[in-house]
C-alpha positions, 0 to 999 in steps of 0.5 A, spaced: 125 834 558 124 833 566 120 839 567 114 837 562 114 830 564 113 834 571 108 839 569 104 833 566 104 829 572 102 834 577 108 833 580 112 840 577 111 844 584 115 838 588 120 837 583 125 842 585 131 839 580 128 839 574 126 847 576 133 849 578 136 845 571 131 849 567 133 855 570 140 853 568 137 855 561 132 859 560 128 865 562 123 866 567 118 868 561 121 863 557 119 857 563 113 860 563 112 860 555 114 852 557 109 851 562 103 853 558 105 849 552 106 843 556 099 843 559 095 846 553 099 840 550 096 835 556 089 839 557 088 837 549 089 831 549 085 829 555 080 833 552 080 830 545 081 822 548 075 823 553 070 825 546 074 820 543 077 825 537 082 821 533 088 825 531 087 823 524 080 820 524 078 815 518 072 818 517 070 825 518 066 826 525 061 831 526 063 833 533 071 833 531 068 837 523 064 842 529 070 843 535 075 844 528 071 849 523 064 850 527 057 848 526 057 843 519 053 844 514 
C-alpha cells in the first residue's frame, strides 16, 4: 500500500496521491487506525534491530526474555 510505504519513509505529509487514494476507501478513523499501525510496525522493528533482537532467535536472550515476559528468573 502507497500510504504505508509513505508513513514508513516520512514521506506521508507530501504524499498527497496516496492520501487522497486512501480517502477514496476508508474513514478518517480507519486512515488513523492505519497510520498508527504502520509506524508502531516500524518503530518496533527499529527498535528490535538496534538491540539486535532477532524475530525468532535460536537461543533465548535475556535482553529479548525480559522486553517480552519481564525480568528472567
Amino acid at each position: 500500500m502507497q500510504w504505508t510505504k509513505a508513513v514508513m519513509d516520512n514521506a506521508a505529509e507530501r504524499d498527497d496521491k496516496a492520501f487522497a487514494e486512501l480517502r477514496e476507501h476508508y474513514s478518517d478513523a480507519e486512515i488513523a487506525e492505519l497510520t498508527l499501525t504502520s509506524d508502531l510496525l516500524s518503530m518496533w522493528n527499529r527498535f528490535s534491530r538496534a538491540l539486535r533482537i532477532e524475530l525468532y532467535p535460536a537461543e533465548e536472550s535475556k535482553l529479548a526474555t525480559c522486553l517480552a515476559f519481564g525480568r528472567p528468573n
